[in-house]
C-alpha positions in Angstrom: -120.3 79.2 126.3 -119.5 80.9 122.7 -116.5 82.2 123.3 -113.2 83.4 121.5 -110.1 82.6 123.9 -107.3 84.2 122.3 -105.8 87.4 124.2 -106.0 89.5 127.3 -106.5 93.1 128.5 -104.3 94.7 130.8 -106.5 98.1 130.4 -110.3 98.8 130.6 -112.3 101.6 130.3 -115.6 101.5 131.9 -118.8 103.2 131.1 -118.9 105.9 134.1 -122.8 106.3 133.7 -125.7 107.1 131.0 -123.9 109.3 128.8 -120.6 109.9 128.5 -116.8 107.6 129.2 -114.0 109.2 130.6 -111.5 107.8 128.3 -111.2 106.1 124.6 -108.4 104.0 126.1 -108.8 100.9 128.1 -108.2 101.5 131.3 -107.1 99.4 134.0 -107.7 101.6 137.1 -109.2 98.3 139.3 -111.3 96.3 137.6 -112.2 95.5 141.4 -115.6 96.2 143.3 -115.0 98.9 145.2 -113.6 98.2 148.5 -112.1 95.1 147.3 -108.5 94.8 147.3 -106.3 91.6 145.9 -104.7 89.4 148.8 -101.4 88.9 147.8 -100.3 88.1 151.3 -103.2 85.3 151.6 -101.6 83.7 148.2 -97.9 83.1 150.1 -100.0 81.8 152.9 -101.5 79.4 150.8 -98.1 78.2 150.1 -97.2 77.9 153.5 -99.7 76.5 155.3 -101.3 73.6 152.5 -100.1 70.9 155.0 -102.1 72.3 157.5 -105.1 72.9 155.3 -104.4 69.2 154.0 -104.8 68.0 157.7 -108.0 69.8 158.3 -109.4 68.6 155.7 -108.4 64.5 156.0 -106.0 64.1 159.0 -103.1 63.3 156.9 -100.0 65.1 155.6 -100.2 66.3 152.1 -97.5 64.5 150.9 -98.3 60.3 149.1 -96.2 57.7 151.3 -93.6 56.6 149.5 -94.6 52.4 150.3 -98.4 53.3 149.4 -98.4 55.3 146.6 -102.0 54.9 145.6 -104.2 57.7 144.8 -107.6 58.9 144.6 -108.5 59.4 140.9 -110.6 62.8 140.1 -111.4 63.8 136.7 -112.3 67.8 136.2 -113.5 69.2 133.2 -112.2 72.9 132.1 -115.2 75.2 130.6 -112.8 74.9 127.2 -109.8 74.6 126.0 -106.9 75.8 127.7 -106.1 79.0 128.7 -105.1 81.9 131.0 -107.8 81.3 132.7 -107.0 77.5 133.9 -103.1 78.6 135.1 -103.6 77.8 138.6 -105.2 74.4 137.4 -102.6 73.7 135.0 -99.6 74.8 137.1 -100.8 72.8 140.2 -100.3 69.8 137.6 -97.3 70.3 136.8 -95.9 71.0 139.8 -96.9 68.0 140.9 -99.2 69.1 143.9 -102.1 67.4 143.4 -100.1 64.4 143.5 -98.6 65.5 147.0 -102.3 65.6 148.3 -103.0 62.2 147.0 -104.8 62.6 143.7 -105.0 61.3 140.3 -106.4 64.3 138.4 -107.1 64.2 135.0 -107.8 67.9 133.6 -110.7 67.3 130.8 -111.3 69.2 127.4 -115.1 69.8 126.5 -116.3 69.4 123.3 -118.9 72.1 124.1 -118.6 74.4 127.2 -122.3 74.0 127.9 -121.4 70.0 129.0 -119.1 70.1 132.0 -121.9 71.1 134.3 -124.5 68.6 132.8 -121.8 66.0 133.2 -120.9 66.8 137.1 -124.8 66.6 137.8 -124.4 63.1 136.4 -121.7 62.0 137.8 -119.7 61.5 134.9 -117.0 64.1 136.3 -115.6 64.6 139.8 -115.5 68.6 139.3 -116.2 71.2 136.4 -115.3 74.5 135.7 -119.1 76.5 134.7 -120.7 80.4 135.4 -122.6 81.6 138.3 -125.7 82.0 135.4 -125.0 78.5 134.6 -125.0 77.1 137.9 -128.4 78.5 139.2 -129.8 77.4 135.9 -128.6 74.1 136.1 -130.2 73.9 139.7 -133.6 75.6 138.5 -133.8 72.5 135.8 -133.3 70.3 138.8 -129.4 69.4 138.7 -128.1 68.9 141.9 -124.9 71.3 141.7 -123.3 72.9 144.2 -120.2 75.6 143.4 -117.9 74.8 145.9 -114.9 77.6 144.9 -114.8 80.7 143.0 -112.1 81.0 140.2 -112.7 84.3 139.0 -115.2 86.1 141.7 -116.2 89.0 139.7 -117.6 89.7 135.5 -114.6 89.2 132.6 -118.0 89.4 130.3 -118.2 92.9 128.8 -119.7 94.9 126.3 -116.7 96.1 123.7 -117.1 99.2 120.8 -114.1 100.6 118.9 -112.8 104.0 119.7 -113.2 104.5 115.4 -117.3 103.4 115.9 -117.6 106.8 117.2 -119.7 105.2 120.1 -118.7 106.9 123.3 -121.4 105.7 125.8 -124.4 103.0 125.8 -126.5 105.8 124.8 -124.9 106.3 121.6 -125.8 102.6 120.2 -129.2 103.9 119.6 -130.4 102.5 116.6 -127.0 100.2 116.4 -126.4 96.9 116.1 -125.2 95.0 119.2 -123.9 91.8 118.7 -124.2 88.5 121.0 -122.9 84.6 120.9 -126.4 84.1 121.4 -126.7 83.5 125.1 -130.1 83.7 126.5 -129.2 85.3 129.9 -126.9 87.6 128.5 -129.9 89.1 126.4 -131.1 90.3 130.2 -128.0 91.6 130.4 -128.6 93.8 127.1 -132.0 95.1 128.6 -130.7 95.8 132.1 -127.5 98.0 130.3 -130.0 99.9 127.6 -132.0 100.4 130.4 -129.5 101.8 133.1 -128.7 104.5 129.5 -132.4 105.1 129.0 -133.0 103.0 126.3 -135.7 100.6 125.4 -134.7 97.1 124.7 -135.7 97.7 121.0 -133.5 100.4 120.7 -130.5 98.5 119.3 -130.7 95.8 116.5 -129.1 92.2 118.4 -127.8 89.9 115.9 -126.0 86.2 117.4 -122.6 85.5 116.1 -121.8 82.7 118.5 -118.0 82.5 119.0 -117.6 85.9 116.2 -117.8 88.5 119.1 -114.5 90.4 117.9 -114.8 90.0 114.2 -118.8 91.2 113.9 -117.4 94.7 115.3 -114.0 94.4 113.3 -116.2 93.5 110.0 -118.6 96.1 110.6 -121.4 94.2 111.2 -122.3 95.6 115.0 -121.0 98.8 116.5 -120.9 96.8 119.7 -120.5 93.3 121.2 -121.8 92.0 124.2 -119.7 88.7 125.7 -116.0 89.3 125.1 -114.1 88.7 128.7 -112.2 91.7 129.1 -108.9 89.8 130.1 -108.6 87.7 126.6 -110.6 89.2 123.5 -110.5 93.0 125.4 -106.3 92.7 125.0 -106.5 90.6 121.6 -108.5 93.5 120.2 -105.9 95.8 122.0 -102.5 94.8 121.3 -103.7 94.4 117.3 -104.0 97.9 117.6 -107.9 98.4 117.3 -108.1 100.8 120.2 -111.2 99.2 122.1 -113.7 101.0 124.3 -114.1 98.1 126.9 -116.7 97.6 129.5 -117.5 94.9 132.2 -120.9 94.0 132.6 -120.7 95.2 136.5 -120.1 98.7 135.5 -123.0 98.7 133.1 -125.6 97.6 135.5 -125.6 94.1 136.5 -124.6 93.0 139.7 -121.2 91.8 140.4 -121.1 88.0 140.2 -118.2 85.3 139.9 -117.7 84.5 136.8 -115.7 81.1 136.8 -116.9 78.8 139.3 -115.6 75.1 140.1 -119.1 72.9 140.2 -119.1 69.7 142.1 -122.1 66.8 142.6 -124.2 67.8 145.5 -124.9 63.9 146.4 -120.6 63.2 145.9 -120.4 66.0 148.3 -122.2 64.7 151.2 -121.2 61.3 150.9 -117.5 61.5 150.9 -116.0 65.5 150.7 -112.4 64.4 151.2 -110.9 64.4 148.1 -112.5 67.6 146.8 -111.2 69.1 149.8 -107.6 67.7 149.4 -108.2 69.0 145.3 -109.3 72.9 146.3 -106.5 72.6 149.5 -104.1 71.4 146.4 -105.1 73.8 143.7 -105.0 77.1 146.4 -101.1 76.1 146.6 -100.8 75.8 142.7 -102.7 78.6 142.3 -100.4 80.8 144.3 -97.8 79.6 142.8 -98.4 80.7 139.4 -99.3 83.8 141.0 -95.6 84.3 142.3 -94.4 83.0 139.3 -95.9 84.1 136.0 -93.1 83.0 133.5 -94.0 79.2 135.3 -97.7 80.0 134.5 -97.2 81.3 131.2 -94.8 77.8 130.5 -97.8 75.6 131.7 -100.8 77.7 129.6 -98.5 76.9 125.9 -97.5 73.7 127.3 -100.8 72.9 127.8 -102.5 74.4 124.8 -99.4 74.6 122.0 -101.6 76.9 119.3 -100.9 79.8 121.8 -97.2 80.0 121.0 -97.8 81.2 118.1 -98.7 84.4 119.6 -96.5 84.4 123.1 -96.7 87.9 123.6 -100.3 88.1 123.5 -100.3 85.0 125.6 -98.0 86.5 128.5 -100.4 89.6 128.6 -103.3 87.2 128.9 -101.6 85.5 131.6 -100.2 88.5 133.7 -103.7 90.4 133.6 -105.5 86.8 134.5 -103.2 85.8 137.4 -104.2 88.3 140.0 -107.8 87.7 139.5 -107.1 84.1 140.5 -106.1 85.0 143.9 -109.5 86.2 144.8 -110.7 90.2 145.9 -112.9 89.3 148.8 -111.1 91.3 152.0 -109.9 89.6 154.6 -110.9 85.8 152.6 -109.1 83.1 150.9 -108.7 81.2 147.9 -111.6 80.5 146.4 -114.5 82.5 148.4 -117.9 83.3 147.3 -119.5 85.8 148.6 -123.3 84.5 149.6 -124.3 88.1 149.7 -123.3 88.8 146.3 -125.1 85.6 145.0 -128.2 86.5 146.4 -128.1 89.2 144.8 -127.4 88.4 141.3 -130.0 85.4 141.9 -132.3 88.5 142.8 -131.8 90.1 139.4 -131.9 86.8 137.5 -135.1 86.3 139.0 -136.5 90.4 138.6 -135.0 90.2 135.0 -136.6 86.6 133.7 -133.3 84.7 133.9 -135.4 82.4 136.3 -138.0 81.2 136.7 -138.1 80.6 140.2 -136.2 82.5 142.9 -133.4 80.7 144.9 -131.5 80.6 148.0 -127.6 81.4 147.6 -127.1 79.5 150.6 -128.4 75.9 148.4 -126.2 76.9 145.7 -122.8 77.7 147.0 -120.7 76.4 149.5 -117.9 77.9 150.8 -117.4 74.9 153.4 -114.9 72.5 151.4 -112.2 75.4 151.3 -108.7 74.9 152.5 -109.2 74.7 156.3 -112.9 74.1 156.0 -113.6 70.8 154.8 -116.0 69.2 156.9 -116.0 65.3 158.0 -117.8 62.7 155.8 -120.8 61.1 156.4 
């Protein structure tokens, strides 16, 4: 996936509808679904209870014995380099808790975010951070994948304007030129948003500008951008001073989907679950902890990817929007919970919109089973 990582949005302001947007500012009202709410208390039991997770999922305390140190090695690949988005990966490292649970993990850098899923299919990695799009795709070319957790369960892609275009709804980029990174599926997204304004899908000029999102409207080469997440180049754009109008895909028309998903083999799975139960039991504890502590998650995002502390303040926004999205906004669900519902309905409009080819069951493509407390005995 073309995409800038470089700074985060602690405001949005969403298209209310065909026609006009309540404010110029980014708004962060709750960037939630409605009737979601973020589960806090569920992260401090995540905390509390990993040893009992850990036993469900492999009969033995999380922590290594001392006289038999060895440990299961897993290798994960992130979707790109690191960022806010990875804290609760990054700060379960450090903290040592996927060494308590008896793994070896090795955190991977892609040389191109479109690998990691190719290389789970063939078993070349353990686990990979990918999309929901990416997933069904992957399964519709035949790749036995399975998402086993969600990371982020709702868009960060958005469509982005400045407040100084003089665009103040969809409607107004009649004529306009809308910029991309070139995406296939997210040129479905383009139709389905013109569309939902009463616009035909040749109403705007699209140009591609792969990982250029930000500049091609900051040049003055497209009024608006399709792509951005809204919690790293919305708050870039922001805290530069550039005043942008931003909008998450799920307000514009497309259903709600998870956008960062963790990807596992579906073969590895049924043969022996264990240690990607002990990693998701591992990473719910990490990830709560960097909740609880963002100056902690902040330390492990630049110690992990130096080039961000150059800009540290832009880099603690990213992180403090970012970490409540980690926790999950399902009601009444843990870490890491995918809403089979919401799937089938996003597979719906892939399939309605051209995205695939082929309709699919949510219920082949995600699995909520190898969750803390869930994991289910091996074969």
């Amino acid at each position: 996936m073309a995409r800038i990582r470089a700074a985060i949005s602690s405001r949005l302001t969403p298209d209310p509808g065909p026609g006009k947007v309540e404010s110029d500012s980014m708004t962060r009202s709750d960037p939630k679904p409605t009737g979601r709410r973020f589960l806090g208390i569920a992260s401090i039991l995540a905390l509390l209870l990993l040893p009992i997770f850990l036993a469900a999922c492999s009969g033995k305390s999380e922590e290594v014995d001392p006289s038999n140190p060895e440990r299961t090695s897993m290798r994960v690949a992130l979707d790109w380099y690191a960022n806010p988005d990875h804290a609760g990966f990054l700060v379960t490292r450090d903290r040592g808790f996927f060494e308590s649970a008896g793994l070896d993990v090795a955190l991977e850098t892609p040389t191109d975010p479109a690998l990691p899923i190719k290389q789970v299919a063939a078993g070349e990695v353990d686990l990979a951070i990918s999309y929901a799009p990416e997933v069904l795709l992957a399964r519709e070319r035949g790749s036995d994948v399975v998402a086993v957790a969600a990371i982020v369960d709702r868009p960060l892609t958005s469509m982005i304007w400045l407040k100084k275009s003089g665009v103040k709804s969809v409607r107004d980029l009649k004529g306009k030129t809308v910029s991309t990174a070139g995406i296939p599926y997210q040129q479905a997204y383009l139709d389905t948003i013109l569309e939902r304004a009463g616009l035909g899908p040749d109403s705007v000029k699209r140009v591609g500008v792969g990982q250029g999102l930000s500049a091609s409207i900051l040049g003055g080469r497209a009024a608006a951008t399709l792509g951005p997440f809204w919690n790293i180049e919305g708050v870039d754009l922001r805290i530069s001073g550039k005043k942008p109008v931003v909008n998450p895909v799920d307000r514009l028309g497309i259903p709600t989907y998870d956008e960062l998903v963790l990807v596992a083999n579906g073969d590895a799975l049924a043969a022996d679950p264990q240690p990607i139960c002990l990693f998701l039991a591992a990473l719910a504890r990490g990830t709560a902890e960097a909740v609880g502590r963002p100056n902690l998650a902040v330390g492990s995002v630049i110690d992990a990817n130096p080039a961000l502390a150059k800009e540290k303040k832009t880099t603690r926004a990213q992180v403090e929007a970012t970490l409540p999205l980690l926790e999950g906004s399902q009601e009444g669900e843990s870490f890491g919970y995918m809403s089979l519902v919401e799937w089938q309905q996003f597979i719906n409009w892939s399939f309605e919109n051209g995205v695939l080819e082929e309709s699919q069951r949510a219920v082949d493509a995600v699995s909520d089973d190898y969750l803390p407390g869930r994991c289910p005995t091996a074969n």
